[in-house]
Each structure stands twice: as C-alpha cells, then as structure tokens.
C-alpha positions as CSV (number, residue, x, y, z in Angstrom):
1,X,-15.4,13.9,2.7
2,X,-13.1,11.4,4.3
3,X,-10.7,8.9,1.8
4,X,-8.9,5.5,2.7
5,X,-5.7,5.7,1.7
6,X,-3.6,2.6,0.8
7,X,0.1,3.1,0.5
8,X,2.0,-0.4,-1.4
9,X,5.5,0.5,-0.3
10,X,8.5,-2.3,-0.3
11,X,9.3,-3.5,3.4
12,X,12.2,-1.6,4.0
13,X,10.2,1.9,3.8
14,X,8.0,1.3,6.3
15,X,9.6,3.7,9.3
16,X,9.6,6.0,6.5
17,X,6.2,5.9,5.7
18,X,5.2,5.7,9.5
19,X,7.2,8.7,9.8
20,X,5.5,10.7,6.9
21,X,2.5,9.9,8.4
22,X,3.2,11.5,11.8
23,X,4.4,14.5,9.9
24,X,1.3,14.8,8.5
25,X,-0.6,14.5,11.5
26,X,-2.1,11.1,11.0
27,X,-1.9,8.7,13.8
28,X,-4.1,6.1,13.0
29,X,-3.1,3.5,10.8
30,X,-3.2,-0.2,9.8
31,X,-0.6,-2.9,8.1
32,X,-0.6,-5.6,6.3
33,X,2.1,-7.5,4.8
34,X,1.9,-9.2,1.7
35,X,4.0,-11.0,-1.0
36,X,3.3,-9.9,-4.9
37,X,4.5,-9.1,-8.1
38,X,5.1,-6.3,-10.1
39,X,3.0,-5.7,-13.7
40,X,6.5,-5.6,-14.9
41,X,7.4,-9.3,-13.4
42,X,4.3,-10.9,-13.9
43,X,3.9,-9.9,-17.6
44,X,6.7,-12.8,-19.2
45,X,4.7,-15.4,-17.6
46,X,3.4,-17.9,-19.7
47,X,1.6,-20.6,-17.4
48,X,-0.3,-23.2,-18.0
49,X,-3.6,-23.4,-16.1
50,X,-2.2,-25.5,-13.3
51,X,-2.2,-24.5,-9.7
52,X,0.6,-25.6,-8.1
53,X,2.4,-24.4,-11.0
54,X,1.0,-21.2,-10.8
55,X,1.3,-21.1,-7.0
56,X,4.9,-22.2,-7.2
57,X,5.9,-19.2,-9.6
58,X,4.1,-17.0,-7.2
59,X,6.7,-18.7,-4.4
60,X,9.7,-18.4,-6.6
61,X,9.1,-14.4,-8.0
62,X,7.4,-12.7,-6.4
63,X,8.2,-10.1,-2.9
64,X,7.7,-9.1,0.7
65,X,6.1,-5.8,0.7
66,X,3.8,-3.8,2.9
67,X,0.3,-2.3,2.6
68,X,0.0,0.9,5.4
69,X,-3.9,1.9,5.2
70,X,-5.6,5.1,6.5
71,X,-8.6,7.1,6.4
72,X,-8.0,10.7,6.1
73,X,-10.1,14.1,5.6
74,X,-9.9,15.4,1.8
75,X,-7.7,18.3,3.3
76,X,-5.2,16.0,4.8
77,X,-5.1,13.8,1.4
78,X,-3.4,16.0,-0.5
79,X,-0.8,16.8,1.5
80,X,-0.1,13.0,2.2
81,X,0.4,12.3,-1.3
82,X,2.9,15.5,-1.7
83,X,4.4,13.9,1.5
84,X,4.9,10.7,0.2
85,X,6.1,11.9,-2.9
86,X,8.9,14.0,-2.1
87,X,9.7,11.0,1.1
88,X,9.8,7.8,-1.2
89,X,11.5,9.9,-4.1
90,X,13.2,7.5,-6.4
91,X,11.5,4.9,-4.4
92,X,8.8,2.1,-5.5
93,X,5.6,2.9,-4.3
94,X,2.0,3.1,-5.2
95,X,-0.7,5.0,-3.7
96,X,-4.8,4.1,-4.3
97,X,-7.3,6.7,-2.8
98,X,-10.9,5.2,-2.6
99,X,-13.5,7.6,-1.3
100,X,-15.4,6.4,1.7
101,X,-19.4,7.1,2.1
102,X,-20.1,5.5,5.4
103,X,-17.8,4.3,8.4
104,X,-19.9,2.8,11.4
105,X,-17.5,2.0,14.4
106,X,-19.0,0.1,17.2
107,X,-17.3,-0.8,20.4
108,X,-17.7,-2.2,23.5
C-alpha cells in the first residue's frame, strides 16, 4: 500500500528534509510554502468575528513554514519517519500519513 506523506517543517529545515529524503531513497517530492500558527499561538486569541481583524492577526503572528509531500510504499514509510526523527531532533516538525487508495497519472 502506498502513503502520502506530508512533512510541516519550519523553512530553515528544508535542505535537511530534502536531504533525508534522498537518504531514504525517495526522489520524488513536492513543496509548498505556507504561513500558519502554532495550536500553542493561536490558543490566547480572543477575536471578535470580524475579518480583517482576524486576517490581520493572522498577518501579525503567524510564520513562514514549509509543507514537503510524498507518496511512499508502506516499507519506505517507516523508515522516513525514523529518518526524520532522529534528522529534525530537537527540531519543530510534524508529520501526517494519509493512506492512498487510487493514484491515476495521465500525461501527454
């Protein structure tokens, strides 16, 4: 069974990440960058239900980070994650593994 694998990792880990990845033997990847805020952050917020305010706090607090995605076999999976682990240790990250049932590629 193949996984996708989405690694949230702060901006500055990224050739790390790439690196693990190699390591591992994964060379096909995607990235997207994104701006968010931590559970941690985002729980003292009190806001009143007005967007621009809301939008404005997002603005003000919240960071640059990076999403690196990747669909691996189950037996590669495992070893990413031990990968990452002892990589990004004492680092921020977070890791989601979704299963995937179907992957259709058509080109040209």
């Amino acid at each position: 069974m193949k996984s996708m694998v989405k690694i949230f990792i702060d901006h500055e880990q990224l050739l790390k990440v790439m690196n693990i990845l190699t390591e591992v033997g994964i060379t096909g990847f995607y990235i997207y960058e994104y701006k968010g805020m931590s559970p941690s952050v985002w729980k003292d917020f009190r806001l009143r239900e007005d967007p621009e305010m809301t939008l404005d706090a997002i603005r003000n607090f919240s960071e640059p980070g990076v999403s690196v995605n990747t669909v691996v076999s189950s037996n590669k999976c495992e070893r990413l994650v031990q990968s990452l682990e002892q990589g990004l240790k004492g680092k921020r990250f977070t890791v989601i593994i979704q299963p995937v049932t179907s992957i259709k590629v058509r080109g040209d």
